[in-house]
C-alpha positions in Angstrom: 90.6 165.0 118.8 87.2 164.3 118.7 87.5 161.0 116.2 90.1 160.0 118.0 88.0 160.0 121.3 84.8 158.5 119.6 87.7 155.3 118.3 89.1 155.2 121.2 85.4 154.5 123.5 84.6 152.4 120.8 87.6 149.9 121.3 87.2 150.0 124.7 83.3 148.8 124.5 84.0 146.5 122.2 86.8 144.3 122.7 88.5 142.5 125.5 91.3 144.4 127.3 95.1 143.2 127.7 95.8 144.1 131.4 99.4 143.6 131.8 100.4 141.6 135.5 103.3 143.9 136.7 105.9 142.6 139.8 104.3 144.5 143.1 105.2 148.0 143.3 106.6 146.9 147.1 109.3 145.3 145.2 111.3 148.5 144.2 114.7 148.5 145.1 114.9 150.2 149.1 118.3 151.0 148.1 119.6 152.4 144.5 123.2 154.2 144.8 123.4 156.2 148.4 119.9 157.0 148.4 118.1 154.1 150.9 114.2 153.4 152.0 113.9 154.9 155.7 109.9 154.7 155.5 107.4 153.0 154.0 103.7 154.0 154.8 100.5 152.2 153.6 98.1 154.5 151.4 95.0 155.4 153.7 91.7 153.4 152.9 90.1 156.9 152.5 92.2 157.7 150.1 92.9 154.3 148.5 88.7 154.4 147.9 89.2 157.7 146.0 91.9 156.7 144.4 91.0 152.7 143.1 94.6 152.2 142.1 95.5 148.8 141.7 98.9 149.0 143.4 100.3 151.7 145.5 103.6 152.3 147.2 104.3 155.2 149.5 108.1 155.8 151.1 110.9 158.3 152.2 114.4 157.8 150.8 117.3 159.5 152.6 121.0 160.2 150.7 123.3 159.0 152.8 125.8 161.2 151.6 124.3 164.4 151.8 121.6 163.4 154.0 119.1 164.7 152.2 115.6 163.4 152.0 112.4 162.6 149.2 109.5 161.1 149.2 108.4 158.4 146.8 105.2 157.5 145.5 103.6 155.6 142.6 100.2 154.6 142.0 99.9 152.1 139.4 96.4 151.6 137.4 95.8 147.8 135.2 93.2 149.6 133.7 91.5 153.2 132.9 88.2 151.4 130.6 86.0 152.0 133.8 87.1 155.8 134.0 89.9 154.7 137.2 92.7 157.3 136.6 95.4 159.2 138.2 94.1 162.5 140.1 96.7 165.1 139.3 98.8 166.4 142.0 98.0 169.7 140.7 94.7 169.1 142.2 94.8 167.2 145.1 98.1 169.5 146.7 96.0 172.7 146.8 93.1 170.4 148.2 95.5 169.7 151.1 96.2 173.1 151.8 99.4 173.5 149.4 99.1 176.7 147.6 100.8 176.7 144.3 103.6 179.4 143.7 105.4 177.8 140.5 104.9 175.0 137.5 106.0 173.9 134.5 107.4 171.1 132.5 111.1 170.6 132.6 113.9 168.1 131.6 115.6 166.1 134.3 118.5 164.2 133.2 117.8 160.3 133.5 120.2 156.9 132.2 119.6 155.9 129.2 118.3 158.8 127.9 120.3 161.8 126.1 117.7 164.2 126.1 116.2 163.4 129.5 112.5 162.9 130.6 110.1 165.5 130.7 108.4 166.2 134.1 106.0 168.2 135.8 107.9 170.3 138.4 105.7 172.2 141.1 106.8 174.2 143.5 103.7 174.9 146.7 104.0 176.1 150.0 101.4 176.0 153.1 102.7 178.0 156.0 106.3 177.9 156.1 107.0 174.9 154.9 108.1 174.5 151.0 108.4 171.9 148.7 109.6 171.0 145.2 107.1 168.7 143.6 108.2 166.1 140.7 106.2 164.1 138.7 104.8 162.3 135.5 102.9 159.8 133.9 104.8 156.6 132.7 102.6 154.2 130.6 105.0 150.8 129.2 108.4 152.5 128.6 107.1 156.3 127.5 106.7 159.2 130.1 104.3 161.8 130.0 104.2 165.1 131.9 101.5 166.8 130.2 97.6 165.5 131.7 96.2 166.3 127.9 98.6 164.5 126.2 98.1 161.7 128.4 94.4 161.4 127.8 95.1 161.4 124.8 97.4 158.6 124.8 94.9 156.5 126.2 93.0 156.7 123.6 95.7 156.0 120.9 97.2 152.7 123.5 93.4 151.4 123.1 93.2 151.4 120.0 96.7 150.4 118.8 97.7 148.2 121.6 94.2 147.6 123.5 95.7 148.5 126.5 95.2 151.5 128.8 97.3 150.8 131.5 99.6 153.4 133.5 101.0 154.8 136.4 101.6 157.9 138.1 105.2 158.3 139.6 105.4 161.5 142.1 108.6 162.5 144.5 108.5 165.4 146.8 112.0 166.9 148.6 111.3 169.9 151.1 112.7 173.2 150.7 115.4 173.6 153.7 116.6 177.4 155.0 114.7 178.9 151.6 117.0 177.0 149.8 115.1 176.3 146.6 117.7 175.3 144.4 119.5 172.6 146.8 116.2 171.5 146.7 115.6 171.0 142.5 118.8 169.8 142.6 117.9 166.7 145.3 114.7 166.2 142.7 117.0 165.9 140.2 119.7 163.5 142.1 117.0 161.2 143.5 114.8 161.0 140.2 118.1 160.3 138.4 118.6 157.7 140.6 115.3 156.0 141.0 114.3 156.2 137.2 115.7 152.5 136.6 114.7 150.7 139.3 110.8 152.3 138.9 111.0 151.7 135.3 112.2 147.9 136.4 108.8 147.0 138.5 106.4 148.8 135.7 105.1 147.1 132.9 106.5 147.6 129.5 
C-alpha cells in the first residue's frame, strides 16, 4: 500500500497528465425506456466551490409507468493530481441532517453485465421522510463502490495509464408509505436503466 502510494505521488509530480475531454454531462439522455427528465437543477455555487468538479449534472426522472420517481446526479472530475475528489455521500448526507440506518455494498443488475455492478446502497432517514441511496465510483469503463479501493485505483490509473480521472454517479428514490422494498426495487429499475446512457457521456 504504502509503495504503491509513494509510485503513485511520484508519477503524478513528475509527468504530464492525460485528461480525457468527455461530451457534457447535460448531454445524457432525458429520456431512456419510460423513465423521462422532469427536473434539472443547477449545482449551487456553494457547493460547486466545495466540490471543484469539473462537470456536474443534477435531475429528477419520473417512470411513466409506475410513476415513480429518482433523482440523478453525477459529478465528474478531469483530474484528482491537485487532491479535487469526490466527497462521499456517506459524509455529506449525515452533514445535511440524514441519519444513517443501513449500508452496504450490493449487486444491482445492469446490461451488459452478467454479474451486475457493485454499489453502495444507503438507506437514511431525517424526520419522516426516508430514502434509499445508490451510488458508486465509475472511472473509464470500471465501477467502484468501495472509497479504499478507489484511492487506491488512482494510484494504479497514474501510474499505468497516467490518468486519474473519474466520476461519482449517485441516484436517490424516496421511501413511500414505509415501503422500503418498492423503493430498492425503483433503485434497481432506474439504475438498470440509466447505466448505458451514463456510461455513454463518461470517458472510457
Amino acid at each position: 500500500m504504502i509503495t504503491l502510494q509513494a509510485l503513485g505521488a511520484y508519477f503524478l509530480a513528475t509527468r504530464s497528465e492525460y485528461q480525457p475531454t468527455p461530451l457534457p454531462l447535460t448531454s445524457l439522455a432525458t429520456q431512456f425506456d419510460s423513465w423521462k427528465m422532469v427536473g434539472e437543477y443547477p449545482i449551487e455555487k456553494e457547493v460547486q466551490d466545495v466540490l471543484q468538479a469539473t462537470d456536474t449534472v443534477n435531475r429528477i426522472y419520473q417512470d411513466g409507468v409506475s410513476r415513480s420517481s429518482a433523482s440523478l446526479f453525477i459529478a465528474f472530475f478531469k483530474s484528482q493530481r491537485s487532491g479535487v475528489a469526490p466527497h462521499s455521500p456517506k459524509n455529506c448526507l449525515p452533514g445535511n441532517g440524514w441519519v444513517p440506518e443501513r449500508s452496504e455494498i450490493v449487486r444491482y443488475p445492469v446490461p451488459g453485465s452478467p454479474e451486475g455492478i457493485e454499489v453502495n446502497q444507503y438507506i437514511v432517514q431525517k424526520g419522516d421522510s426516508k430514502n434509499v441511496v445508490v451510488y458508486w465510483y465509475q472511472s473509464h469503463g470500471r465501477i467502484v463502490a468501495s472509497e479504499y479501493k478507489a484511492k487506491l485505483f488512482v494510484m494504479a490509473d497514474a501510474i499505468a495509464k497516467n490518468r486519474t480521472d473519474t466520476a461519482l454517479v449517485k441516484i436517490i428514490c424516496p421511501v413511500f408509505n414505509d415501503d422500503l422494498s418498492a423503493a430498492i426495487t425503483t433503485a434497481q429499475r432506474f439504475v438498470a436503466n440509466a447505466f448505458p446512457p451514463i456510461s455513454a457521456v463518461l470517458p472510457n
